[in-house]
C-alpha positions in Angstrom: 2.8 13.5 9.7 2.3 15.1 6.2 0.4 13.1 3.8 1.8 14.5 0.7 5.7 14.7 0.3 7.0 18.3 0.0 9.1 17.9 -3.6 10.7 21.5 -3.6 14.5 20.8 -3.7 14.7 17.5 -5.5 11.4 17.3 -7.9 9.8 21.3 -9.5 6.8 21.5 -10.5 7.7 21.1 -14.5 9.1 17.6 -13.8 5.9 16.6 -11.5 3.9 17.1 -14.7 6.5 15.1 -16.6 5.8 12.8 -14.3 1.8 13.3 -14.6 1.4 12.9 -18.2 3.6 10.7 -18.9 1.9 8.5 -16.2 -1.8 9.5 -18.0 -0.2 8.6 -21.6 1.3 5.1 -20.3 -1.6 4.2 -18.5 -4.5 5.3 -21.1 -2.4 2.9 -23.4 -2.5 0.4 -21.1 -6.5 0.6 -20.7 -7.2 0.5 -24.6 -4.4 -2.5 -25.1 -6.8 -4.2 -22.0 -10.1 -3.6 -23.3 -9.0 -5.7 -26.7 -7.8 -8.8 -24.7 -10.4 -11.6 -24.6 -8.9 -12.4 -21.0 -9.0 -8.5 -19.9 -10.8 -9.6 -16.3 -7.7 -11.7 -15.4 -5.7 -9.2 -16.3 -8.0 -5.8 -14.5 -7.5 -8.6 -11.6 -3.6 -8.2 -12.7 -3.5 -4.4 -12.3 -5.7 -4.5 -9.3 -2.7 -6.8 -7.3 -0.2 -4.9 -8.6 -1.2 -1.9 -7.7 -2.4 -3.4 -4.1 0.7 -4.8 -3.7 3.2 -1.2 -4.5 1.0 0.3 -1.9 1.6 -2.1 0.4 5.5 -1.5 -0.5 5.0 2.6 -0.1 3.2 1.8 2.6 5.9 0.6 5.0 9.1 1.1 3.5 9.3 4.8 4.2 10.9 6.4 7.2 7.8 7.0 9.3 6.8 3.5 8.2 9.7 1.7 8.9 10.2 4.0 12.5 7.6 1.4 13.7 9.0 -2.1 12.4 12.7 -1.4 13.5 11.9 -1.5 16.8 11.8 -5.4 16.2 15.1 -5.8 14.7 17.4 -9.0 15.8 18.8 -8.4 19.1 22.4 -8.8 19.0 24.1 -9.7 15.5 25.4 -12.9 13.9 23.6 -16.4 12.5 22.2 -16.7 16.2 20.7 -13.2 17.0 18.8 -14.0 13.0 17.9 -17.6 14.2 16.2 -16.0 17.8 14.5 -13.1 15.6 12.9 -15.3 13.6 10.1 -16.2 15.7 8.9 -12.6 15.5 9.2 -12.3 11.9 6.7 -15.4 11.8 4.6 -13.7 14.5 5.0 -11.0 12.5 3.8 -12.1 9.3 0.8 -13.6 10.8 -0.5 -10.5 12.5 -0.6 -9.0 9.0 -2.1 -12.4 7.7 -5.0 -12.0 10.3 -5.6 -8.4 10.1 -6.1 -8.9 6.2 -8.5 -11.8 7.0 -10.3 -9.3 9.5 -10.8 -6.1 7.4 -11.0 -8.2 3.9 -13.8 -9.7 5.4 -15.9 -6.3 6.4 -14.6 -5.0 3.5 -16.2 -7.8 1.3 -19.4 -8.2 3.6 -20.1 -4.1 3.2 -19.6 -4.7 -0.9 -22.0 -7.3 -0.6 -24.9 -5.9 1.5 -24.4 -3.0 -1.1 -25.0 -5.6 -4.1 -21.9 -4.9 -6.1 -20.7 -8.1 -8.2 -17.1 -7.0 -9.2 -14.9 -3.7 -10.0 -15.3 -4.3 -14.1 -18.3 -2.7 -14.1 -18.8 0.9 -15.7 -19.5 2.2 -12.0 -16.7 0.1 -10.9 -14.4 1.3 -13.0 -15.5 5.1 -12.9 -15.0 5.5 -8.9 -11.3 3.6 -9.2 -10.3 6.1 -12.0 -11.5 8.6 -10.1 -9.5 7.0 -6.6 -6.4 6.8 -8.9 -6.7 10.2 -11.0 -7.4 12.4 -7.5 -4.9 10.9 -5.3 -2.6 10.7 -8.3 -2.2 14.4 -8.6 -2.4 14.7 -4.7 0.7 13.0 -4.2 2.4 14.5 -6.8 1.1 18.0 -5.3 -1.0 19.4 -7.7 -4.1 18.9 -5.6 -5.6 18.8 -2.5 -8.2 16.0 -1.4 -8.9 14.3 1.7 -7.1 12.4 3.5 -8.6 10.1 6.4 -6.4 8.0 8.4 -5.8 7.4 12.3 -2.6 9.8 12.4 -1.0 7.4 15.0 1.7 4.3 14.9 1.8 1.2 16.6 1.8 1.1 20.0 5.6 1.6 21.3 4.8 1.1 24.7 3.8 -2.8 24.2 7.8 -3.8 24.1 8.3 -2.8 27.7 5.3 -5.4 28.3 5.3 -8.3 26.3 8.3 -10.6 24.6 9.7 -9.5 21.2 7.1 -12.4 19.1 4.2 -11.1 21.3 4.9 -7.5 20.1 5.7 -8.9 16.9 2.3 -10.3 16.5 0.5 -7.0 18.1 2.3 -5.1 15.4 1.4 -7.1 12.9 -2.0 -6.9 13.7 -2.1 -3.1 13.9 -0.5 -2.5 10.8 -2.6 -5.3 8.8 -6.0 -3.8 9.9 -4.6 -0.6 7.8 -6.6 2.1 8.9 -5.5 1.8 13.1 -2.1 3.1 12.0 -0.7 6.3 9.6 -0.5 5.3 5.6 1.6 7.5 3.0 0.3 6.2 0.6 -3.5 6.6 -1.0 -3.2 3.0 -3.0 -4.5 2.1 0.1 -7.9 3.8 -0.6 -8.0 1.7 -3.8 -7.2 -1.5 -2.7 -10.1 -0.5 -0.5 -12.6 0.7 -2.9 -11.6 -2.5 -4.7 -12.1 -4.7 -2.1 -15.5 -3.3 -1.9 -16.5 -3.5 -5.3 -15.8 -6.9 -5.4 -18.9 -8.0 -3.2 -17.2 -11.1 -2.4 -15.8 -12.2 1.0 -12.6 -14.1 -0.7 -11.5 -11.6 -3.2 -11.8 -8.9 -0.7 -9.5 -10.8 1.4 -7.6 -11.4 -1.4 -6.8 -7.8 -2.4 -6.0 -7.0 1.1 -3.4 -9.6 1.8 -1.6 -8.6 -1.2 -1.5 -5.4 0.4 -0.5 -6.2 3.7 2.3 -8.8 1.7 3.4 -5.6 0.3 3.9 -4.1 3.9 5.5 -7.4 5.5 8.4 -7.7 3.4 10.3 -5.0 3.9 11.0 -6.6 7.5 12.9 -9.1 5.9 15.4 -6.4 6.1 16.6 -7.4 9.1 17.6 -10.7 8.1 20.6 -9.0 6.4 23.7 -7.4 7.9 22.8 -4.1 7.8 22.5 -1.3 10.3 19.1 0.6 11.2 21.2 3.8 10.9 22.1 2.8 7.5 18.8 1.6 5.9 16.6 5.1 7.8 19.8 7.1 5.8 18.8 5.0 2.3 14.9 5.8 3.5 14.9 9.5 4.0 17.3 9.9 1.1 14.6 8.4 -1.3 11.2 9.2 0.2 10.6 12.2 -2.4 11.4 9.3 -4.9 9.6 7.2 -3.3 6.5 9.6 -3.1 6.7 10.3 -6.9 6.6 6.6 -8.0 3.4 6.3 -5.7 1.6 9.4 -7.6 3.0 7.6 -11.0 1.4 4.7 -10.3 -1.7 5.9 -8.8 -2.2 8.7 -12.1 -1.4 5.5 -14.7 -4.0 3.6 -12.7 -6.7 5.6 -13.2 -5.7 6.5 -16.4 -6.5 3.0 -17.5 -9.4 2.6 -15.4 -10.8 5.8 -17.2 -10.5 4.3 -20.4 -12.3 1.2 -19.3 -14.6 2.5 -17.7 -15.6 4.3 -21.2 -14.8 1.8 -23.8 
C-alpha cells in the first residue's frame, strides 16, 4: 500500500502548489480571524473535530479502505436483505464505538502522565502546525516524512468463522483502534497528537470517536441500492481527488495552528 497518492496524470506539480498555498493563505486567515474571537477555545475545539472527523472520512472511504467494509454488504437485495443487514451495521458501529473508548482512553491517560492541560497552548499548538504543515506537503507530494502504520487490513478470514454481526463487530473493532489496520490518511496522526495534548481521559475519547464517526458512515452505503462494482468504480475514480482534499486540509490546518501558536 502507498501512503501518498501518485498525482502524475490528473494533478502536476504546478497545481499541487495551487493547491498548497492556497491551503496556507486560507488557513493563516483562518488562525488570525480565531485568535480575535473571545470564544476562540470552542472554536480551536471546532477545527480540532472537523478535522478529526475528514480523516475519519479519508480514512475509509477510499478503495483500499472500503476493500475491507464491503465484505459486509447486505446479502441478497430488497427491503428484507437491508432489514437482515442491519444487525451488523449496529454491530458494526459499536465496534468503532468501543475501539474509540479503548485507544481515547490510552491516548488521554499517556497526555496526562505527561502533564499536558490542552492543545491551546504555544507547545500545543507548535507540534499540531507542525503535524499539519509536514503531512500537508506529504500528501500532496512535495515531501517525504514518516509514515508508521500496521500495513495490514482487517482480518478476512474471520467471515468463514463467525456470523455476519460477529464479523461486523470484530471489524469494527479493528478499524476503531486505528493503528491495527492501514490509514491513507495522516489526519490521523493529529487527531492523535490532539488527543494527547488534551491530558484528559473524556476529550481524548472525544476526538477519537469523531474520528472513528468519520470512518463508520461510509457503511451506510449499503443501505442504498447500489452495486459494490459501482461505488469501488466512483472510489478509484476520485482517490487522487480524494488524496488532494486530505493534503488541503491538513496544509490549512497547520497553517492556522502556526499562526496561533505565534500570536
Amino acid at each position: 500500500m502507498n501512503d501518498c497518492v501518485s498525482f502524475a496524470q490528473e494533478y502536476p506539480p504546478a497545481t499541487r502548489r495551487l493547491v498548497l498555498i492556497s491551503s496556507i493563505v486560507i488557513g493563516a486567515a483562518g488562525g488570525f480571524l480565531l485568535s480575535s474571537r473571545s470564544d476562540g477555545g470552542a472554536a480551536l475545539s471546532a477545527f480540532i473535530g472537523l478535522g478529526a472527523f475528514a480523516g475519519g472520512l479519508l480514512s475509509t472511504w477510499s478503495p483500499c479502505g472500503y476493500s475491507s467494509i464491503s465484505l459486509l454488504r447486505p446479502t441478497g437485495r430488497g427491503l428484507r436483505a437491508v432489514r437482515d443487514w442491519l444487525p451488523t451495521f449496529a454491530m458494526h458501529g459499536l465496534g468503532y464505538a468501543v475501539g474509540a473508548v479503548i485507544l481515547g482512553t490510552l491516548l488521554g491517560a499517556i497526555g496526562a502522565l505527561a502533564g499536558f492541560a490542552g492543545f491551546g497552548t504555544g507547545l500545543g499548538l507548535a507540534v499540531l502546525a507542525a503535524i499539519g504543515l509536514l503531512y500537508g506537503a506529504h500528501q500532496l507530494d512535495f515531501l517525504k516524512v514518516p509514515y508508521p502504520q500496521r500495513r495490514a487490513q482487517v482480518p478476512h478470514d474471520a467471515r468463514q468463522r463467525f456470523s455476519k454481526p460477529v464479523v461486523g463487530g470484530i471489524y469494527g473493532l479493528a478499524l476503531g483502534l486505528d493503528y491495527l489496520t492501514y490509514v491513507q490518511t495522516p489526519l490521523l496522526y493529529l487527531a492523535t497528537a490532539a488527543a494527547i495534548l488534551t491530558g484528559t481521559l473524556p476529550e481524548a475519547i472525544a476526538i477519537i470517536a469523531i474520528f472513528n464517526l468519520g470512518r463508520y458512515l461510509p457503511m451506510a452505503v449499503n443501505l442504498l441500492p447500489v452495486t459494490d462494482y459501482a461505488i469501488q468504480g466512483w472510489l478509484g475514480r476520485n482517490q487522487e481527488r480524494a488524496a488532494l482534499v486530505d493534503g488541503a486540509i491538513l496544509v490549512a490546518l497547520g497553517a492556522a495552528f502556526a499562526v496561533l501558536a505565534f500570536a
